[in-house]
VMD Tcl script that draws the C-alpha trace (Angstrom):
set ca {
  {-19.20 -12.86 -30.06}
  {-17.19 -15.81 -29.35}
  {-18.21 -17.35 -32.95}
  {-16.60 -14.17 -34.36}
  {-13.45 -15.04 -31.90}
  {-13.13 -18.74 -33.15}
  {-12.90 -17.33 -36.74}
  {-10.52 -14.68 -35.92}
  {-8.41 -17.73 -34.01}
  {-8.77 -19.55 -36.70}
  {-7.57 -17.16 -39.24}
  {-4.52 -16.02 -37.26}
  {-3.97 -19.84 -36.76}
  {-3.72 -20.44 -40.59}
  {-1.55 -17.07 -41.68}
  {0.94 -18.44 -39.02}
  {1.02 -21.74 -40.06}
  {1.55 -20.17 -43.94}
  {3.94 -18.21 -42.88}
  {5.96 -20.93 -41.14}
  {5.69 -23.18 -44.20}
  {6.95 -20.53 -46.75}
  {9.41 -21.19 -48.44}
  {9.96 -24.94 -46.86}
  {11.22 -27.71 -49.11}
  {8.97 -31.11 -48.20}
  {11.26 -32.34 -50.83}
  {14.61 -31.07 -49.66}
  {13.58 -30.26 -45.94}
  {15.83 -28.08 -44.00}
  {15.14 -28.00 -40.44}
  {16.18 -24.71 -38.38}
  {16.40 -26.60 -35.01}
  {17.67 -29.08 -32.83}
  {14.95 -32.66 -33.58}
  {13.20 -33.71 -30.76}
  {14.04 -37.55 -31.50}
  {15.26 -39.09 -34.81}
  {13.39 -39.35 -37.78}
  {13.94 -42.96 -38.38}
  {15.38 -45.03 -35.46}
  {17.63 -47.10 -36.54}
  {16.39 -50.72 -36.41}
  {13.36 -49.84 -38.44}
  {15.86 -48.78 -41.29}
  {16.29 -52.50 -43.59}
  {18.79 -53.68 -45.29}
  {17.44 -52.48 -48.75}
  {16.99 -49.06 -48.16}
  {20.94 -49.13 -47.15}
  {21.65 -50.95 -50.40}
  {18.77 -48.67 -52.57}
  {19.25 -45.02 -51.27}
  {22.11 -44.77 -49.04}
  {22.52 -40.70 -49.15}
  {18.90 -41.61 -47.71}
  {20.28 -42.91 -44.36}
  {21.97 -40.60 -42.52}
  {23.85 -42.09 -38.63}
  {24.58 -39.66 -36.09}
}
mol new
graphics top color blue
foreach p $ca { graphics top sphere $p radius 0.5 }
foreach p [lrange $ca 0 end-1] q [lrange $ca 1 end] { graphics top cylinder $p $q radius 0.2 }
display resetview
């Protein structure tokens, strides 16, 4: 019985998380809330990846 509820979990876990993920761009993400904390903080971003990619680096 509960090795028949783990798989059901399981299941319900992974059409949720497919569901979530349709349609979302890990190329061109578009996030539909408020981050928790920056992506980068902003002394780990160098000098070259200014220079290289700057629509890249985005301030606040």
């Amino acid at each position: 019985m509960e090795d028949r509820l783990m798989r059901e979990e399981r299941a319900l876990r992974r059409r949720l998380l497919l569901r979530m993920l349709r349609g979302f761009s890990f190329e061109n993400p578009r996030f539909r809330g408020e981050p928790i904390n920056e992506l980068v903080p902003p002394e780990l971003i160098t000098r070259e990846l200014r220079e290289h990619y700057p629509e890249r680096v985005i301030f606040a």
